[in-house]
N, C-alpha and C positions, 0 to 999 in steps of 0.2 A: 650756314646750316649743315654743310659737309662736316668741318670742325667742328661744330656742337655733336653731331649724330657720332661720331667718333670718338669723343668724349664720354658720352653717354655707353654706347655699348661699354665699354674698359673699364666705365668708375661704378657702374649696376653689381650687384653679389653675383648676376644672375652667371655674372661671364665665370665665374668661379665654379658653376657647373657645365659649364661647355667645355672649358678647357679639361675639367677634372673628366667628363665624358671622352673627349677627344683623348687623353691620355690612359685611359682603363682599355678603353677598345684596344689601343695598338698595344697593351701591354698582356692581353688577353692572348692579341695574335702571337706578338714575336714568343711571348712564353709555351705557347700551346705547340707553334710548327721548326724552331729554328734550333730546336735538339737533331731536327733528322739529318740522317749521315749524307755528305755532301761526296757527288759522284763526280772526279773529272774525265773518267774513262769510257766511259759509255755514250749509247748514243741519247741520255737523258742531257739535257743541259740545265740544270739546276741554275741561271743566273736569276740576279735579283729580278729583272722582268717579271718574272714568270712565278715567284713567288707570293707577289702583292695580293692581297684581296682582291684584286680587279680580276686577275686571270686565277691565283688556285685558291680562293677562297669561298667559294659560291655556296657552300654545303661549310664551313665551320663556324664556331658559335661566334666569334668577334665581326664576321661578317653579317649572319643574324640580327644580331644585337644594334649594329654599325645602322643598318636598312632602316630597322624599328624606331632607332633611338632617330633616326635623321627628321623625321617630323618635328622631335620637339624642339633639337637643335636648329633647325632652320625656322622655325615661328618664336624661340626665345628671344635673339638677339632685337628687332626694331619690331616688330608686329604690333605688338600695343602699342605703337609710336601715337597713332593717330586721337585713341581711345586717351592716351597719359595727358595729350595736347591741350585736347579737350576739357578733361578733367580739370588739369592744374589753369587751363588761363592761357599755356603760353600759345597757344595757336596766334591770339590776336597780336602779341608783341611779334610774331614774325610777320605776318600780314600786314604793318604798317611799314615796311620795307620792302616783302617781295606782295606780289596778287595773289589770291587765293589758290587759281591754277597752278602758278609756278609751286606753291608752297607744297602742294596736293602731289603734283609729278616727281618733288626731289622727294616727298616721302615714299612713296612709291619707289620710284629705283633705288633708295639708300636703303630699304628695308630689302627687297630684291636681290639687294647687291651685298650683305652682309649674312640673309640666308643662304645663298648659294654659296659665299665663301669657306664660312665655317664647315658646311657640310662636305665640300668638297675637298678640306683642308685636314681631315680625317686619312683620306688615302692619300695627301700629296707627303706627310707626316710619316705614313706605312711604305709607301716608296722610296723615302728615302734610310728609314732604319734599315729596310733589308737591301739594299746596295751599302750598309752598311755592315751588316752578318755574311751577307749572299757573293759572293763572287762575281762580280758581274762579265762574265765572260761575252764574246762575240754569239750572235744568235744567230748558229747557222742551220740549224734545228728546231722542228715544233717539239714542246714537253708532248710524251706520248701521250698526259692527259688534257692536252688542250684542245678545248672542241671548236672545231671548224666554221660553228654559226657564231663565236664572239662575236659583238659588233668591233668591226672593222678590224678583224683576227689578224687581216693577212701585213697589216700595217706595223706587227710585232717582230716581224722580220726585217723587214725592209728599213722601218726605224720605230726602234722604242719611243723617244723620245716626241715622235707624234703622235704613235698609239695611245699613249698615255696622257697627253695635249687634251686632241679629242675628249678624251674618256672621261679629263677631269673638267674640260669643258660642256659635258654631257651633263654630267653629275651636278654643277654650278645652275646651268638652265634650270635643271628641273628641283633644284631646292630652291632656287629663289620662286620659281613657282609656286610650290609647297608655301614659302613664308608670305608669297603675292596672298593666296588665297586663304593663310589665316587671317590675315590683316584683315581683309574683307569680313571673314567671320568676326571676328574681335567689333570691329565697325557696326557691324547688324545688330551684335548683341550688347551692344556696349560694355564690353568686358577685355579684359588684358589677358584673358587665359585661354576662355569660349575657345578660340584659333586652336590651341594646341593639341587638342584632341579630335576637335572636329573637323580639321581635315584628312585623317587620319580612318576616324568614323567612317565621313563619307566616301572614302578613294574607296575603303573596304567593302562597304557596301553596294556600291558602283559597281564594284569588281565582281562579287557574286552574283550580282542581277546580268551583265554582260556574260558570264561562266552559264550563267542558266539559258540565255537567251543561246547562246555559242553551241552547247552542246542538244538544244531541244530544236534549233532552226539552222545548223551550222553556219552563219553569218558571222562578223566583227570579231574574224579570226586573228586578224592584229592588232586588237586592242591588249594594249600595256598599261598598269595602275600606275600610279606615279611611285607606288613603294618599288615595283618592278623596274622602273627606269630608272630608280636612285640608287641602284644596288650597282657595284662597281662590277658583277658580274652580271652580264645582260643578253641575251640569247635572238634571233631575228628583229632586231631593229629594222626598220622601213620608212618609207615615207607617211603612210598611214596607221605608224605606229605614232608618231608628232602629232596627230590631228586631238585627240583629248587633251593633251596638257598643251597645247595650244587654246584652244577653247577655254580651258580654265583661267588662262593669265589672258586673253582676253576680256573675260566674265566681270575678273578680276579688277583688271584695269577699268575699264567703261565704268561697273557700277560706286566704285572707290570715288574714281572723280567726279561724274556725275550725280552723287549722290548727295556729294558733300560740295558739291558747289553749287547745290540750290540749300545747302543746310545754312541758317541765320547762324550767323557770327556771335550776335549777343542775344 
């Protein structure tokens, strides 16, 4: 089922807009910022670190776009998996070899596991272009424009290469989330698309109702949308910043399998 679901994402047209997404983004970036004049004298340190989307991107339009577009990317690749299964038949040729549960869980984390890839695979892509433009000198300096609340800022100095670990382990979590819980929509609605918007809709929507609640009762001052966690620049992460999209890929998971393991086969 691994081999088939891998199959499938790479032989679908659809990978032809992901990829063609994932390559305009970064072509967006490196065209927009890697004309500017590179310093070795000062006490700016222009290395590649410090250039990616993740730390000075937060305000340009590739990073924008990168945030916006990561809904659709993380619900394109398997989210209809369940709804196509269904459709076509083949659900029951796998079910005579594995149990409905097993069948139910690999769809679930292979779908899981290919949104948060791709989405995450936008900045691991951006990282490595600009340690390809960028100098990557030793970082024994913050950029004067790098702000202090990063999540896990101080980790930029000490070692890039976990700062960046984390960050794109951050960004993985929370798209396969995102694609956990189009699947789900897709499943509700019986449709291969429903997902792609509508989670999207409703993070948004979430999000102003929490904004209203926040500034009229000052409560649920850490709450983060999930567009806000998948942006590669991210500001007071917390413990009780995890607690919604947590909840969501819970939501996610429970009613996915128990939904569809009281669902009749034929």
């Amino acid at each position: 089922m691994i081999r088939e679901s891998f199959y499938r994402v790479f032989k679908r047209k659809r990978i032809i807009v992901i990829a063609l997404t994932i390559l305009i983004i970064n072509i967006i970036d490196i065209y927009t910022r890697s004309s500017a004049k590179v310093f070795t004298n000062k006490l700016i340190v222009q290395s590649a670190y410090l250039e990616t989307m993740i730390v000075n991107g937060n305000t340009e339009s590739a990073s924008i776009i990168n945030t916006l577009l990561s809904f659709i990317i993380a619900s394109l690749a398997m989210a209809d998996a369940l709804v196509e299964d269904r459709e076509s038949g083949i659900n029951k040729t796998y079910m005579l070899k594995i149990t409905k549960k097993e069948y139910l869980l690999k769809r679930f984390f292979i779908n899981f596991f290919y949104g948060g890839f791709f989405v995450a695979l936008i900045l691991i892509i951006n990282l490595l272009l600009w340690l390809c433009i960028r100098p990557s000198f030793a970082l024994t300096y913050y950029n004067t424009g790098l702000i202090n609340e990063i999540f896990l800022v101080d980790l930029i100095v000490k070692s890039p290469v976990l700062f960046y670990l984390f960050t794109f382990l951050r960004i993985f979590l929370v798209a396969g989330i995102m694609a956990s819980f189009s699947m789900l929509i897709n499943d509700i609605f019986s449709s291969k698309y429903a997902g792609i918007g509508g989670v999207f809709v409703f993070d948004l929507t979430l999000t102003l109702i929490i904004d209203w609640i926040n500034h009229r009762y000052g409560i649920l001052t850490s709450f983060k949308s999930l567009l806000q966690l998948v942006e590669g620049f991210v500001l007071d992460v917390n413990i009780y910043t995890m607690i919604y999209p947590l909840i969501i890929l819970i939501i996610s998971f429970i009613l996915l399998v128990l939904k569809n393991m009281k669902r009749e086969i034929i």
